[in-house]
C-alpha positions as a Markdown table, in Angstrom:
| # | Residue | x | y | z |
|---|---|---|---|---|
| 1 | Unk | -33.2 | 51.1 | 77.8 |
| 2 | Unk | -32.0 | 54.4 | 76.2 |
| 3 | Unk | -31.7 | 57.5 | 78.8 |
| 4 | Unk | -32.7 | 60.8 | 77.6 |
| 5 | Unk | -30.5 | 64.0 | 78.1 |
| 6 | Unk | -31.7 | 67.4 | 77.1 |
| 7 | Unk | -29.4 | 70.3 | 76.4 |
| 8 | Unk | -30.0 | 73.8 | 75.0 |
| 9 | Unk | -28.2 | 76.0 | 73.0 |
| 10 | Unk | -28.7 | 79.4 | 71.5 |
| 11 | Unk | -28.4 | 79.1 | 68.0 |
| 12 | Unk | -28.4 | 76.6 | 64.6 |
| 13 | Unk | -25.2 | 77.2 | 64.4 |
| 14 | Unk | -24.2 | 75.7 | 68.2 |
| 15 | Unk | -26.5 | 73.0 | 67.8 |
| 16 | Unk | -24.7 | 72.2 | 64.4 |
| 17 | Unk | -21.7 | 72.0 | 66.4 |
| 18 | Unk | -23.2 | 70.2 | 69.2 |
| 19 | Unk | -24.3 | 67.4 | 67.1 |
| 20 | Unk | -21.3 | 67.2 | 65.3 |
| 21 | Unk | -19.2 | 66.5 | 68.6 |
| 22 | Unk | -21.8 | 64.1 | 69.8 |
| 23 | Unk | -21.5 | 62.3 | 66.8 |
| 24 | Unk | -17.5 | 62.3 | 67.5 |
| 25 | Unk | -18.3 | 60.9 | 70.8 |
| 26 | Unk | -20.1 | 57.2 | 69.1 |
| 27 | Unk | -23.8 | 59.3 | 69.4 |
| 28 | Unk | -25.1 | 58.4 | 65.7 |
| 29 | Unk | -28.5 | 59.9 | 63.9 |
| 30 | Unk | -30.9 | 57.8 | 65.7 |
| 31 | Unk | -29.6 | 59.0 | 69.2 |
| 32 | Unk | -29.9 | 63.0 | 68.3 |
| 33 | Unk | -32.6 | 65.0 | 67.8 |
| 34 | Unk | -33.7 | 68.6 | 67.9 |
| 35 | Unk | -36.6 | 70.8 | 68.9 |
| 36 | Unk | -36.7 | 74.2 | 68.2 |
| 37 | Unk | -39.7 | 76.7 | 67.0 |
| 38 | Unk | -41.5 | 75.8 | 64.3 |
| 39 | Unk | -40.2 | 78.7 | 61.8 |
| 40 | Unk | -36.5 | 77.4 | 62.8 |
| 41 | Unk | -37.4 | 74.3 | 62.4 |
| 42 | Unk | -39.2 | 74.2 | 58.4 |
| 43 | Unk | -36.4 | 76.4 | 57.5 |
| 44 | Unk | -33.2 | 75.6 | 59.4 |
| 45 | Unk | -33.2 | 71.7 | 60.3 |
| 46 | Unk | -33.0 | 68.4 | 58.4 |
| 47 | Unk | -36.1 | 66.3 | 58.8 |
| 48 | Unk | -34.2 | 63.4 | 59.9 |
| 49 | Unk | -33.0 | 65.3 | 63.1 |
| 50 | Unk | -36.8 | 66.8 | 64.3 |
| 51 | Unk | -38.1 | 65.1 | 66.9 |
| 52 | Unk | -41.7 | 64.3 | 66.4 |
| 53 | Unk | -43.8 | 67.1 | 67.9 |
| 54 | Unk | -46.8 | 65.2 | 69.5 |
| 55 | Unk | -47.5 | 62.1 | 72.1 |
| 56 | Unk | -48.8 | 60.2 | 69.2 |
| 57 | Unk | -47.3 | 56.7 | 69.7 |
| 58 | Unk | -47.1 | 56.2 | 73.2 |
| 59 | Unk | -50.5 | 57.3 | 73.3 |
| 60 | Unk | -51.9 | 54.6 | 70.6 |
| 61 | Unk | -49.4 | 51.9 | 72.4 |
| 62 | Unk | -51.3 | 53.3 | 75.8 |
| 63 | Unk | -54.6 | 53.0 | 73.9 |
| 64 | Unk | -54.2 | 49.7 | 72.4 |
| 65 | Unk | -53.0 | 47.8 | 76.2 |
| 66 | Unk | -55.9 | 49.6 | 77.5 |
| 67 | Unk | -58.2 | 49.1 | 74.8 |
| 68 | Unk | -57.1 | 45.4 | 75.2 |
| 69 | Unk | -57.8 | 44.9 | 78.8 |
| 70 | Unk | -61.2 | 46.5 | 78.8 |
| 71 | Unk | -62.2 | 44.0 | 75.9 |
| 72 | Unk | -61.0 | 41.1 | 77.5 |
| 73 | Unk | -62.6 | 42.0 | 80.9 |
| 74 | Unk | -66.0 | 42.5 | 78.6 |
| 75 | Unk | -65.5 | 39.1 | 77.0 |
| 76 | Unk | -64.5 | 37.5 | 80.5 |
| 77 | Unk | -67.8 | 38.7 | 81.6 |
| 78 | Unk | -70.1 | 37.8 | 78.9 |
| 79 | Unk | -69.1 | 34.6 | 78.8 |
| 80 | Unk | -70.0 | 34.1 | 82.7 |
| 81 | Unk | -73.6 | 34.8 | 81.3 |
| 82 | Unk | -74.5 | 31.4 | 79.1 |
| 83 | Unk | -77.6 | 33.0 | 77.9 |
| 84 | Unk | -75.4 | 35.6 | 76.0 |
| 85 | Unk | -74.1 | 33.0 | 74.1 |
| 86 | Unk | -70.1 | 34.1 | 74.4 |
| 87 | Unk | -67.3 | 31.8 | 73.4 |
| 88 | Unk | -63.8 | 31.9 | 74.1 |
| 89 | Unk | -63.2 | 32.7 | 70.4 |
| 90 | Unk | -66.2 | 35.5 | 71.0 |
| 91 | Unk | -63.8 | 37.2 | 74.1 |
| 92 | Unk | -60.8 | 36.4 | 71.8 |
| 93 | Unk | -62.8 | 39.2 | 69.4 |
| 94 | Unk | -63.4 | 41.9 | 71.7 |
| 95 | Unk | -60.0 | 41.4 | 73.3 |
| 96 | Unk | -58.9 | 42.6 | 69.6 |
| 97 | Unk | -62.0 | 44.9 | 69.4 |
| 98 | Unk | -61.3 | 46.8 | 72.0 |
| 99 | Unk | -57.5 | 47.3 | 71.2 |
| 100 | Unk | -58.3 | 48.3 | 68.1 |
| 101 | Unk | -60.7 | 51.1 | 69.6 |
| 102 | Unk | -58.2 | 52.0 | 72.0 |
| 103 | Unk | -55.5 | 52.5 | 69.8 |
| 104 | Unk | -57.9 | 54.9 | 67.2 |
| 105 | Unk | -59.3 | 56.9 | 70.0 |
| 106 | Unk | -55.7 | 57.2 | 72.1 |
| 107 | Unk | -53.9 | 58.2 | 68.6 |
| 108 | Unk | -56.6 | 60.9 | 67.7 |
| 109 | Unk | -55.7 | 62.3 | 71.0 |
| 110 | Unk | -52.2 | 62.3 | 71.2 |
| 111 | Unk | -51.8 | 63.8 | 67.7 |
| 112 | Unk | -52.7 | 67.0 | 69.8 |
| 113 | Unk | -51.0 | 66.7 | 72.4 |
| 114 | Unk | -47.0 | 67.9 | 72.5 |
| 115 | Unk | -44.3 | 65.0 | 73.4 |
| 116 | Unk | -43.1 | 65.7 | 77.1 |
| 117 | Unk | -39.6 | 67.7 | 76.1 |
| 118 | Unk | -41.5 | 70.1 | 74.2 |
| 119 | Unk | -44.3 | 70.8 | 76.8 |
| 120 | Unk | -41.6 | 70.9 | 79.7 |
| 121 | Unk | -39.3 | 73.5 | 77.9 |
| 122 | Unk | -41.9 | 75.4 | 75.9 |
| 123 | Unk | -40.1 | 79.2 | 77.1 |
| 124 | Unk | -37.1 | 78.0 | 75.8 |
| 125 | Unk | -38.2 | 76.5 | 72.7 |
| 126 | Unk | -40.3 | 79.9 | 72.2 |
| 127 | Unk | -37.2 | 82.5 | 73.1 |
| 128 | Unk | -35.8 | 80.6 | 69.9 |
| 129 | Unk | -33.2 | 78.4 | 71.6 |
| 130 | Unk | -33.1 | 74.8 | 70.2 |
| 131 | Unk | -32.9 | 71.9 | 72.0 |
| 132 | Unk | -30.3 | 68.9 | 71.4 |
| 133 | Unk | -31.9 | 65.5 | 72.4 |
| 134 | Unk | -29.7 | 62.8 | 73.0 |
| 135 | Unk | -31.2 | 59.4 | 73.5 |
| 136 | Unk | -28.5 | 57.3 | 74.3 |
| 137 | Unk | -27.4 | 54.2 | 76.2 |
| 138 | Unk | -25.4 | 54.8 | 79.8 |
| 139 | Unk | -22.3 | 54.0 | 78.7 |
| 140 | Unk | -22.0 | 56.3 | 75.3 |
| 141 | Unk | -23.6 | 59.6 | 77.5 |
| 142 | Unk | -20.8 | 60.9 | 79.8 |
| 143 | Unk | -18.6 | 61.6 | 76.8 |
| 144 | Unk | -21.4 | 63.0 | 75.1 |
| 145 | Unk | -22.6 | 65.1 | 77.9 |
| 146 | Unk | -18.8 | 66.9 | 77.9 |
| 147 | Unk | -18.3 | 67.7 | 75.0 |
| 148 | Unk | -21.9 | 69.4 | 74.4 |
| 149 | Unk | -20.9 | 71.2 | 77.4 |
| 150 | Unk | -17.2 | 71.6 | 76.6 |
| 151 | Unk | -19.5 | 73.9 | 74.1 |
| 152 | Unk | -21.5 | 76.0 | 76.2 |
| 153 | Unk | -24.6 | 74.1 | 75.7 |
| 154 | Unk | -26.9 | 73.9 | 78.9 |
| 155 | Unk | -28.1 | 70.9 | 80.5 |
| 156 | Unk | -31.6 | 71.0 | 81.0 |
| 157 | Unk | -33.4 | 69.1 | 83.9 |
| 158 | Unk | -35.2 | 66.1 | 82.2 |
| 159 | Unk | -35.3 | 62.8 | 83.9 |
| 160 | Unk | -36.4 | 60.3 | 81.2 |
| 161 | Unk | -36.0 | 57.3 | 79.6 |
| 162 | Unk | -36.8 | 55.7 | 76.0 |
| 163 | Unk | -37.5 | 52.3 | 74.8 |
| 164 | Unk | -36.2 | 53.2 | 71.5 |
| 165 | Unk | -32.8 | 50.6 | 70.9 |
């Protein structure tokens, strides 16, 4: 399990140096990201470094266990009721069939809705600070965490972790 730091900084220029010392501390690519508003962002920062803008995974992973339980609870049901004619394999099918749902519906949703760093530090992101994301394991942070702010970036209050490994 990854734990999630969130620092701000005033510039592209500070957040160019904050990822090049987190780097120096063992943070690679995959454990840095930045937010920032959207004209900095299609001008000023790599695509590989953005952080994705909306809750649109963890809401279709949300939607599909849902999704999942409700059609297995259906096809439990049904097939308490003989005259409805529900096999196993038939509560197998809306097990999947209501995953399926759940994970269209849940995505469609959380494409409009902004990931939880963004919608927690929206007046920062809109004065035009960006924000440095690390996503990191324990024992790579604290060195991280000092030299970012060895800069004079700030630490932002964000309790969080990621499953990403």
């Amino acid at each position: 399990m990854q734990t999630r730091h969130v620092f701000s900084v005033p510039d592209l220029a500070a957040a160019q140096d904050a990822l090049r010392v987190a780097r120096e501390a063992g943070l690679t690519d995959d454990n840095l990201s930045l937010i920032a508003r959207a004209d900095i962002e299609l001008d000023s920062i790599p695509d590989l470094l953005k952080d994705a803008a909306t809750d649109f995974m963890p809401a279709a992973l949300r939607g599909a266990a849902t999704g999942a339980a409700i059609g297995m609870v259906a096809g439990l049901v049904a097939m308490a009721f003989p005259l409805l004619g529900v096999s196993i394999a038939g509560a197998a099918l809306l097990t999947v069939g209501g995953a399926a749902v759940g994970t269209w519906v849940s995505a469609l949703l959380g494409s409009t809705v902004d990931d939880p760093v963004r919608r927690k530090f929206e007046q920062e992101i809109k004065a035009g600070r960006i924000l440095v994301v690390l996503d990191a394991e324990d024992p790579q942070l604290p060195a991280a965490e000092a030299a970012l702010l060895g800069l004079g970036a700030t630490r932002l209050p964000y309790e969080g972790t990621t499953a990403l490994t």
